[in-house]
C-alpha positions as CSV (number, residue, x, y, z in Angstrom):
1,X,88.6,8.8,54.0
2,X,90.5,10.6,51.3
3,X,91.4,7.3,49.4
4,X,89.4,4.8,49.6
5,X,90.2,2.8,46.6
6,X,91.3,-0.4,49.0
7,X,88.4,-3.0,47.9
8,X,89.8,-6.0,46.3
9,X,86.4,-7.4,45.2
10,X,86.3,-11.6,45.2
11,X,83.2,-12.0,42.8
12,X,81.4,-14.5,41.8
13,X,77.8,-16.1,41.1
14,X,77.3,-18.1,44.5
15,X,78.2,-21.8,44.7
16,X,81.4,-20.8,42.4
17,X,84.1,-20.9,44.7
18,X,84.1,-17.9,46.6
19,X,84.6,-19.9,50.1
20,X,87.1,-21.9,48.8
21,X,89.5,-18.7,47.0
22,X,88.8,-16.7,50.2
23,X,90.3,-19.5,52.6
24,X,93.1,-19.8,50.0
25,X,93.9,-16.4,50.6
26,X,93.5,-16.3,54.4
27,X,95.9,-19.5,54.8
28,X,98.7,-17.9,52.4
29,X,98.5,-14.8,53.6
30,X,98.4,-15.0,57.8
31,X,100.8,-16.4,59.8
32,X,101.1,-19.7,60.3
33,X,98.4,-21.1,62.4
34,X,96.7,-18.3,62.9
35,X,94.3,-18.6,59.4
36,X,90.6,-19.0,60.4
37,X,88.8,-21.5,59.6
38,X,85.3,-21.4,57.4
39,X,83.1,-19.7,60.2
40,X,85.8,-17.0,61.7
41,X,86.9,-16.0,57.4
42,X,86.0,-12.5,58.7
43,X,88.9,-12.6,60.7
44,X,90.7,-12.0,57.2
45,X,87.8,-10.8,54.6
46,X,84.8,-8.9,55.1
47,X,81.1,-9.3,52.5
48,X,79.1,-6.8,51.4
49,X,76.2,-8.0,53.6
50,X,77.7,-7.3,57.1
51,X,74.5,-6.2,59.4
52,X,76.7,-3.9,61.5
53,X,78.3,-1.7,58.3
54,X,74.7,-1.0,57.6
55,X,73.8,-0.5,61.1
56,X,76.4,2.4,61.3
57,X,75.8,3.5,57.9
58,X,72.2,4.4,58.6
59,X,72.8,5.4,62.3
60,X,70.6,2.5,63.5
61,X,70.0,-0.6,62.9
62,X,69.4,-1.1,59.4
63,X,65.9,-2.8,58.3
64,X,65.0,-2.3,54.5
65,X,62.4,-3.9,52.3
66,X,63.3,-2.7,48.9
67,X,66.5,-2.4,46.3
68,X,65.7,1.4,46.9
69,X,65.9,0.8,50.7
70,X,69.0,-1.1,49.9
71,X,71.0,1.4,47.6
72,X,70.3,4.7,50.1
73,X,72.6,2.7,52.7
74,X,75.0,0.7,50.7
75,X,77.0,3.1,49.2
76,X,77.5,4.7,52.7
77,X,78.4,1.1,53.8
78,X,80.6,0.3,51.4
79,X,82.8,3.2,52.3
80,X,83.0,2.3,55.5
81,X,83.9,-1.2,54.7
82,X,86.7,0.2,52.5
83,X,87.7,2.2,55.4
84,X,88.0,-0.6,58.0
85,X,91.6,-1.4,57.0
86,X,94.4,1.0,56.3
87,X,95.2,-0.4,52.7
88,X,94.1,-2.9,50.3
89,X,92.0,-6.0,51.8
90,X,89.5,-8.0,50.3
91,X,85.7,-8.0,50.2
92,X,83.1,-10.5,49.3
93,X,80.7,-9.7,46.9
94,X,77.8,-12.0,44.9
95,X,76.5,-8.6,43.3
96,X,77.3,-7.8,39.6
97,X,78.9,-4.2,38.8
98,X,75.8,-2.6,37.6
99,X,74.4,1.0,37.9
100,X,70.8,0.9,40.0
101,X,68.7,3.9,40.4
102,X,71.7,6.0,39.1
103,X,74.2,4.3,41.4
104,X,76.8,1.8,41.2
105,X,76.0,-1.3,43.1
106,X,79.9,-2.0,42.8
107,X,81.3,1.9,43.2
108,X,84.6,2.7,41.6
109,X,85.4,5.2,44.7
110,X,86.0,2.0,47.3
111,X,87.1,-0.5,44.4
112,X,91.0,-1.5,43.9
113,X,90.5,-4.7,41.8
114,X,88.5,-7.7,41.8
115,X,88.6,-11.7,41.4
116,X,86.1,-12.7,39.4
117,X,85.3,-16.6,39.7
118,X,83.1,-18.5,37.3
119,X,81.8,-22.2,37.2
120,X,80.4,-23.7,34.3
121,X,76.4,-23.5,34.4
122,X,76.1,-27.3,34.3
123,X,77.8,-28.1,37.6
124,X,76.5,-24.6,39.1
125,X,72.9,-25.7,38.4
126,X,72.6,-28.6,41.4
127,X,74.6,-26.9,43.4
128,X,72.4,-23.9,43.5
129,X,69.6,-25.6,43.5
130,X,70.7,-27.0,46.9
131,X,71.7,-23.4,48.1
132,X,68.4,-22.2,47.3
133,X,66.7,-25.2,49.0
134,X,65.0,-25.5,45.3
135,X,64.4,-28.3,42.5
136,X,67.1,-28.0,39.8
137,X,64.3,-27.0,37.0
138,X,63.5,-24.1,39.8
139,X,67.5,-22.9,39.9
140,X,68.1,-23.0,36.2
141,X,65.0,-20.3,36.0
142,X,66.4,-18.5,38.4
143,X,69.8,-18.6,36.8
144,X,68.2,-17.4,33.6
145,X,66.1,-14.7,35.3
146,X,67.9,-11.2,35.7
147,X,65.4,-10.0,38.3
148,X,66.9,-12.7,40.5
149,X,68.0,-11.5,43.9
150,X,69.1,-13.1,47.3
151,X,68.6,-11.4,50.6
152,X,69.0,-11.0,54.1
153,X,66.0,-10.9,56.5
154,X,66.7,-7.7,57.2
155,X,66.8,-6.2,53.4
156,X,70.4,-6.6,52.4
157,X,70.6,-7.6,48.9
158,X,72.8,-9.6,46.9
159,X,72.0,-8.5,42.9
160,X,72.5,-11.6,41.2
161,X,70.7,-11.6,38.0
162,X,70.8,-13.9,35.4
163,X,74.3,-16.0,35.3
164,X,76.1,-15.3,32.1
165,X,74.7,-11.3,32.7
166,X,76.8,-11.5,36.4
167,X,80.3,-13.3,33.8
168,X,79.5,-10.5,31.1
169,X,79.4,-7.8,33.8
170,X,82.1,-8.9,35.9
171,X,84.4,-9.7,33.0
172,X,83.8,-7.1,30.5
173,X,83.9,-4.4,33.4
174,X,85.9,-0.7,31.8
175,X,88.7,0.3,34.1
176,X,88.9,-2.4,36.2
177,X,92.3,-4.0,37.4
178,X,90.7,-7.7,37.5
179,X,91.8,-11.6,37.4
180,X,89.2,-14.1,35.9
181,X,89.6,-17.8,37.1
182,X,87.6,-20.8,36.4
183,X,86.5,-22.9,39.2
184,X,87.4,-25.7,36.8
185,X,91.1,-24.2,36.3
186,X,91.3,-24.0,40.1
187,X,90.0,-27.8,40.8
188,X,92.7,-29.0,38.3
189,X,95.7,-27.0,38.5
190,X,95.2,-24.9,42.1
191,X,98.9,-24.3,42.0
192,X,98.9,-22.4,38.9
193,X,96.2,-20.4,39.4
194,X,97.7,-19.3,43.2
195,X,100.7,-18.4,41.8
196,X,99.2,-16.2,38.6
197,X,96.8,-14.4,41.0
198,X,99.4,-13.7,43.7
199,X,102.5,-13.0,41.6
200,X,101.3,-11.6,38.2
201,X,97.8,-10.1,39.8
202,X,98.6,-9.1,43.5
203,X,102.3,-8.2,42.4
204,X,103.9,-10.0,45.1
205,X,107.0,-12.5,45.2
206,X,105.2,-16.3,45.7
207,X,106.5,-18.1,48.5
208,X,105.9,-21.5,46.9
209,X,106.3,-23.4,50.6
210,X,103.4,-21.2,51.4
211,X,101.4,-21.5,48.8
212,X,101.8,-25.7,48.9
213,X,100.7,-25.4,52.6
214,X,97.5,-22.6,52.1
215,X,96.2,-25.8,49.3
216,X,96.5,-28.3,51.6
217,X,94.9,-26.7,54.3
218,X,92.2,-26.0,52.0
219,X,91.3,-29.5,50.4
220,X,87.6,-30.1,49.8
221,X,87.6,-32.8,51.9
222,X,88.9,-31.0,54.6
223,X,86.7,-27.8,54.7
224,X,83.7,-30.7,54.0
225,X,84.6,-32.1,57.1
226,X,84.9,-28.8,59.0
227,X,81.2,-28.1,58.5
228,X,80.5,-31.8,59.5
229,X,82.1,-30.8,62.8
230,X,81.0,-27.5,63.9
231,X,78.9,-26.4,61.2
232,X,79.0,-22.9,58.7
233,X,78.0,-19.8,59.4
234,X,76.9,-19.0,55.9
235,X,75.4,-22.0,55.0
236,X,71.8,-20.9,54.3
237,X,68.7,-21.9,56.4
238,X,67.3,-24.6,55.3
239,X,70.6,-26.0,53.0
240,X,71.8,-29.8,54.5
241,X,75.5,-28.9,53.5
242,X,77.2,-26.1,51.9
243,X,80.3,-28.4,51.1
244,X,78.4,-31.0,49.0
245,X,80.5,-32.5,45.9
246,X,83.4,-29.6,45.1
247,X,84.1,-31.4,41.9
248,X,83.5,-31.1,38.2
249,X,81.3,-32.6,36.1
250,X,79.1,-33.4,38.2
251,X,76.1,-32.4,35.9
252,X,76.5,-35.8,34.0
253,X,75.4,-36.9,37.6
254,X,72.7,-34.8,38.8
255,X,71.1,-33.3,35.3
256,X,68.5,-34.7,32.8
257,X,69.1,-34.4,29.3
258,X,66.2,-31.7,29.4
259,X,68.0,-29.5,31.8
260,X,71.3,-29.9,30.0
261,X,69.5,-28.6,26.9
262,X,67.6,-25.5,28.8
263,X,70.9,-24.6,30.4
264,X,72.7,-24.8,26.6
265,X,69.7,-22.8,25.3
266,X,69.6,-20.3,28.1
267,X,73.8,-19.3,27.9
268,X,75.0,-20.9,24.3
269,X,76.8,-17.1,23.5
270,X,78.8,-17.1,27.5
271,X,79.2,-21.1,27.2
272,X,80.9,-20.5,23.4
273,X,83.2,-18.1,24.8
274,X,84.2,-19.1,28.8
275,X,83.2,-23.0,27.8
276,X,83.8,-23.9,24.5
277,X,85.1,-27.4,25.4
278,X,81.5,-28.5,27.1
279,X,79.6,-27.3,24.1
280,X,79.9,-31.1,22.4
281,X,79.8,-33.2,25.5
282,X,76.7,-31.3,26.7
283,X,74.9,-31.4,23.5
284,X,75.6,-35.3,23.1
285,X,74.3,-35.1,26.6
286,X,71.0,-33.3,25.6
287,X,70.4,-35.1,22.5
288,X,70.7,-38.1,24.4
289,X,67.3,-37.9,26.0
């Protein structure tokens, strides 16, 4: 385990578009046919919440209680993660790249890059809210709360913390090889994006046939009706359906002019710099109540 700088990191607050970039990936990049579909994505990824790296990690199975508990096994975990594959391959995370208890939740020693994906607060709002099996006035305080944290039943933690923290973070992170997309950018123009992050970011030749074919594959509508049919692994207990909307602007939908204004109030500084273009529409929107 000399070198274990293989983690390609896919990031993001969850309900961002981490499913969808990770089936992009799995459909470009495996032969053809043999790219899993939403339940078997470990087949081509791993996450940084897999019960049997922490099993082996602590030498039996792993059952924890605390963010202490957590960060005495993860590091340990994360190395063997990084070690599971020969060379680079790509790893789930809904953590942000902080330093707990003197650790790094994210540690440079496994890390090769990262894909960081953000989605405007507004839209990410409902659509946690439905993740967390929670009202909407519940997930915006969550949002805005940095002690926020999602877990396993066994103790494995995912470090969320407040939203624009997890963009500053992610984004702003010192010596880290990284590619920012907005879920917005990718819902418009996926092609472009693809072919940024493969060519420019993953330094490899785009095979634009490829590429055309991964998108299809991956259509809302068709990963929608995948869960329809056999259902998703990580869907959370209690959540109806993972695959809900997959659009944008759907806040002018689900949001009252009160929530658009705690969500403005809550994030104005990371909305004026990753979402300059909502900051008139969504104080219009607020006003209007």
């Amino acid at each position: 385990m000399s070198n274990l700088k293989r983690v390609i990191w896919i990031a993001s607050y969850p309900k961002s578009g981490n499913t969808w970039m990770r089936s992009l990936l799995a459909h470009y990049f495996m032969p053809p046919g043999k790219a899993p579909d939403i339940n078997n994505l470990r087949q081509f990824t791993t996450a940084d919440v897999r019960q049997d790296f922490f099993d082996a990690a602590n030498g039996t199975p792993y059952r924890g209680e605390t963010l202490v508990d957590w960060m005495k096994v993860r590091g340990k975990a994360l190395r063997l993660i990084a070690a599971s594959k020969p060379t680079h391959h790509f790893v789930k995370t809904h953590c942000q790249p902080v330093i707990l208890g003197g650790d790094h939740v994210i540690p440079p020693e496994v890390t090769a890059g990262a894909i960081y994906i953000l989605r405007n607060p507004f839209d990410l709002a409902p659509s946690f809210a439905r993740h967390q099996s929670a009202d909407i006035d519940t997930a915006i305080d969550r949002m805005a709360n940095p002690d926020t944290v999602m877990g396993t039943p066994t103790g494995i933690f995912d470090l969320l913390g407040r939203w624009d923290d997890h963009v500053r973070h992610w984004t702003g992170a010192e010596g880290l090889k990284k590619r920012v997309i907005r879920y917005e950018d990718m819902l418009a123009k996926p092609a472009r994006e693809m072919r940024a992050l493969i060519g420019h970011f993953l330094g490899q030749e785009v095979d634009a046939r490829k590429l055309a074919a991964a998108i299809k594959a991956t259509e809302f509508s068709k990963m929608q009706n995948q869960e329809k049919e056999k259902g998703f692994t990580e869907r959370p207990e209690g959540m109806v359906s993972f695959f809900a909307k997959g659009r944008a602007d759907v806040w002018r939908e689900d949001l009252t002019p009160a929530q658009v204004g705690r969500i403005r109030e809550a994030f104005l500084p990371a909305l004026e710099k990753w979402y300059p273009e909502m900051l008139k529409p969504t104080e219009e929107f607020a006003r209007g109540g």
